[in-house]
C-alpha positions as CSV (number, residue, x, y, z in Angstrom):
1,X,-37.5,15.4,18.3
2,X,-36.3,13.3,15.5
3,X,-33.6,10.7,15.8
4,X,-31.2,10.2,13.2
5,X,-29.9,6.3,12.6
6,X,-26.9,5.7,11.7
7,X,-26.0,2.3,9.8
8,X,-23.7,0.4,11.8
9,X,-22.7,-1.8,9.0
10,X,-21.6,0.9,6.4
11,X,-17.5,1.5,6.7
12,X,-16.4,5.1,7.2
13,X,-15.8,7.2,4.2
14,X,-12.4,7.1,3.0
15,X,-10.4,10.5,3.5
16,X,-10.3,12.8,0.8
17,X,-6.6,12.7,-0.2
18,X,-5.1,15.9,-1.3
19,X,-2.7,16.3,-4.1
20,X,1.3,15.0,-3.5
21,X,3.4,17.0,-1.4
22,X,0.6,18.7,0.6
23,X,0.1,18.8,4.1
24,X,-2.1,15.8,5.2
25,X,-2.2,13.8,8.6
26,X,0.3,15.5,10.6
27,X,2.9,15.6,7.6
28,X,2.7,15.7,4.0
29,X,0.7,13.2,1.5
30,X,3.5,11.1,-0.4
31,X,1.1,8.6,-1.9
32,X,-0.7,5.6,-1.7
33,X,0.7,1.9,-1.6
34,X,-1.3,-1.6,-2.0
35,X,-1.4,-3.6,0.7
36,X,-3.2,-6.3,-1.5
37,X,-0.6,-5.8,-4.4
38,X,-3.3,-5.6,-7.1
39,X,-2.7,-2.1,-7.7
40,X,-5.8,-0.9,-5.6
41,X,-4.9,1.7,-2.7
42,X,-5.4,0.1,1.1
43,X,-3.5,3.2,2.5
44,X,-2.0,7.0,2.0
45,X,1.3,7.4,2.9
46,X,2.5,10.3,4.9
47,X,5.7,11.9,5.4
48,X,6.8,13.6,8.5
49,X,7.6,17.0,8.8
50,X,11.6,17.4,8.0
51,X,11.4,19.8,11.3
52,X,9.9,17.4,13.8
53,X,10.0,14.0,12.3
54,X,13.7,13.8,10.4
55,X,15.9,13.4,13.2
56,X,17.7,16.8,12.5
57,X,18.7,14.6,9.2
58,X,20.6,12.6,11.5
59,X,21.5,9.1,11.6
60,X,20.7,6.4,14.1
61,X,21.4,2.5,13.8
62,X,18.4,-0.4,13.2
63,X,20.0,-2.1,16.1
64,X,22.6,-2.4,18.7
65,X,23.4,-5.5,17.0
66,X,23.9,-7.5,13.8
67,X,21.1,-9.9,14.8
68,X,17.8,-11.0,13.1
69,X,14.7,-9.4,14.8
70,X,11.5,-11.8,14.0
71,X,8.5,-10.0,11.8
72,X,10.6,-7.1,10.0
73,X,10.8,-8.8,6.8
74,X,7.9,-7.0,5.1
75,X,9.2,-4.7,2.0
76,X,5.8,-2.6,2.1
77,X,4.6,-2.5,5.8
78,X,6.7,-0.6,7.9
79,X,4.2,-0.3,10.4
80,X,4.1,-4.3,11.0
81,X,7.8,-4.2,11.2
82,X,8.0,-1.5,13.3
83,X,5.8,-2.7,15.7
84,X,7.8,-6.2,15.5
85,X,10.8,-4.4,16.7
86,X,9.0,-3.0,19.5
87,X,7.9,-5.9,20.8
88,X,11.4,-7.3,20.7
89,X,12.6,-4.4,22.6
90,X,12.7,-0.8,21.5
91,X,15.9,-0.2,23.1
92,X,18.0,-2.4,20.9
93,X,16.4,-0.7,17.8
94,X,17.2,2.7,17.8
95,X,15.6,4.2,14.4
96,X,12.4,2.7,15.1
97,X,12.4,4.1,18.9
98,X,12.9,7.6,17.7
99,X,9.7,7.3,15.2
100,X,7.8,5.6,17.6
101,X,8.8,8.4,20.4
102,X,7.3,10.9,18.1
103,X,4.0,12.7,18.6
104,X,3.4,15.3,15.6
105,X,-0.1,17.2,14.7
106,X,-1.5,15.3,17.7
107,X,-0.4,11.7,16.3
108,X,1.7,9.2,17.8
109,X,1.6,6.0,15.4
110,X,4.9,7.2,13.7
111,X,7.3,4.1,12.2
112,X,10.3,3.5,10.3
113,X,9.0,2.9,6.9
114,X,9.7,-0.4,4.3
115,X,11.9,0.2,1.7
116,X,8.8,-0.1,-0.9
117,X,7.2,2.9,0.7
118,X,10.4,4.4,0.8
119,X,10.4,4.1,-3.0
120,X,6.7,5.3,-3.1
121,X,8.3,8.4,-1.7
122,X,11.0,8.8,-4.4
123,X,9.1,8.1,-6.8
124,X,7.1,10.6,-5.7
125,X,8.7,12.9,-4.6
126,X,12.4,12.9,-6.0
127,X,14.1,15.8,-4.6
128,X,16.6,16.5,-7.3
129,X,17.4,16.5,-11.1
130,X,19.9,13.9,-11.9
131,X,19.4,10.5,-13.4
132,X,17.8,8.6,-11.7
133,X,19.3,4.2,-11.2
134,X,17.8,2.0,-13.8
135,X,18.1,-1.4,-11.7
136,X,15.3,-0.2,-9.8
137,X,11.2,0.9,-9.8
138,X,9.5,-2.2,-10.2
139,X,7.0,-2.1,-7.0
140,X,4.4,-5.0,-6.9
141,X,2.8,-2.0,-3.8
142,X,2.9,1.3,-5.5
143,X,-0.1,2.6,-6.8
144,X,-0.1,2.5,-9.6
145,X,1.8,-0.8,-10.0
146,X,5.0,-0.2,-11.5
147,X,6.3,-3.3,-13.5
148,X,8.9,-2.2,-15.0
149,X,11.9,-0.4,-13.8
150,X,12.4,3.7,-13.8
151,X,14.1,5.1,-16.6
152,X,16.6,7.8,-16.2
153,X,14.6,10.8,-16.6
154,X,11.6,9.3,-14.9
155,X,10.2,9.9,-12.2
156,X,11.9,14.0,-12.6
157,X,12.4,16.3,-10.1
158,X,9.4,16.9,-8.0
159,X,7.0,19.8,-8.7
160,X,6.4,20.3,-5.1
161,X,8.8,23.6,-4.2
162,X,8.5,22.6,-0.7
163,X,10.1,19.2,-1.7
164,X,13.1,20.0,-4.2
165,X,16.4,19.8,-2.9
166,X,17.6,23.0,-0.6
167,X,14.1,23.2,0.4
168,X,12.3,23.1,4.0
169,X,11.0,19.4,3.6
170,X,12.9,17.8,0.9
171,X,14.8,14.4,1.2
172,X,18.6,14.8,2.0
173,X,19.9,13.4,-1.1
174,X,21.7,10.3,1.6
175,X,20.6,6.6,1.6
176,X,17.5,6.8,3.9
177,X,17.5,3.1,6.1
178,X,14.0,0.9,5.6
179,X,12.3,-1.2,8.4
180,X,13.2,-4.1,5.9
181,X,15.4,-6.6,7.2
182,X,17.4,-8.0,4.9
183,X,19.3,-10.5,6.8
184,X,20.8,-11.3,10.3
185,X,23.6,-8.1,9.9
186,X,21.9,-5.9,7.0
187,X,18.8,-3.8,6.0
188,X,17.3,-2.9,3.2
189,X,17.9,1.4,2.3
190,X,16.9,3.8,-0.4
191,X,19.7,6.5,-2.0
192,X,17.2,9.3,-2.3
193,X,19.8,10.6,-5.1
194,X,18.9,8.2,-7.5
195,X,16.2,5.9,-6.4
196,X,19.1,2.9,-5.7
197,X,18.2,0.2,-3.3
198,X,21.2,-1.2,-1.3
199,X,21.3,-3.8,1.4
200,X,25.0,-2.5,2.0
201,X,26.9,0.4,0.2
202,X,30.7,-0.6,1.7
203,X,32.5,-2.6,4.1
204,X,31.3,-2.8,7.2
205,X,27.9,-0.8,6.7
206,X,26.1,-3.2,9.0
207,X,22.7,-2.6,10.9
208,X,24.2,-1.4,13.7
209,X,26.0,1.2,11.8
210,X,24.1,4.6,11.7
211,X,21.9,5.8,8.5
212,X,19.7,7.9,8.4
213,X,15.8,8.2,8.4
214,X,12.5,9.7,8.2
215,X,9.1,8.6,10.0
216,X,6.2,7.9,7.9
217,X,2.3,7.0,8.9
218,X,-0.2,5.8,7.0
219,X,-4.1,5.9,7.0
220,X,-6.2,3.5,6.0
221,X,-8.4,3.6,2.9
């Protein structure tokens, strides 16, 4: 019989990622980010099922109060943020306790995504036709970078059916709430209308006011 050796120092093979929009990971592929912001993909982004992983397109608060948590200042690693919230108590942190609660296609590393992946996820897949904010788009993370900010017809509508607006897993057109701290009473959010970034939209829209969300994971590339 004849043994096969396998290399202990070669890395895995990297997935094989499928095109946007299609079902990858327990969810749906929504792109890659940078964790080395060089332009260079270190992970795939994936979206959770609007059925299992949306929260009914409900809305929860970032926390019970309008404190600072330690670690959650990252604007592209949700997961790190995520996992900093958990640590300082997943009871006071009620958005990231319902994506870390989730198991989905057998996975349980579910997190509240940064507001740059967020944006990954508009620009990727923008639900609906308007214009789209021209204060916003540059993303030192995205892949590829974007340096300049989005005009207001691009990104357009996505091509994905699945993903346009009225359909099974497209983004309520609402401000969807980031990991992202922004300071001791606010977070950072993402108006999947138009691609706006907000660290408040009114009076009194603190963290521990309710917005909604959608859990994300990632794999590694």
């Amino acid at each position: 019989m004849s043994l096969i050796y396998i290399n202990p120092y070669l890395s895995p093979a990297a997935p094989v990622l499928p095109a946007i929009g299609a079902a990858f990971g327990g969810g749906f592929f929504a792109g890659t980010i940078s964790h080395t912001h060089d332009g260079v993909a270190t992970h795939a982004l994936i979206v959770a099922p609007a059925a299992s992983g949306y929260n009914g397109q409900g809305a929860l608060k970032w926390k019970t109060t309008n404190t600072t948590t330690a670690g959650t200042n990252s604007t592209f690693d949700g997961y790190a943020n995520t996992a900093a919230m958990e640590t300082a108590g997943l009871a006071n942190h009620p958005a990231a306790n319902y994506c870390r609660g989730l198991t989905i296609g057998g996975f349980t590393d579910w997190y509240l995504p940064a507001r740059d992946e967020l944006d990954i996820a508009y620009e990727n897949l923008k639900p609906y036709t308007n214009n789209n904010s021209t204060s916003w788009g540059i993303n030192d993370y995205s892949v590829p970078k974007r340096t300049v900010n989005r005009t207001s017809g691009t990104p357009a509508r996505t091509s994905v059916a699945a993903f346009q607006n009225g359909n099974t897993e497209a983004f309520a057109l609402q401000t969807h709430q980031a990991s992202t701290q922004n300071n001791a009473t606010s977070r950072w959010s993402v108006h999947f209308y138009d691609g706006q970034h907000y660290t408040d939209f009114g009076a009194g829209v603190n963290k521990d006011f309710d917005l909604m969300l959608r859990a994300f994971r990632r794999v590694t590339l």
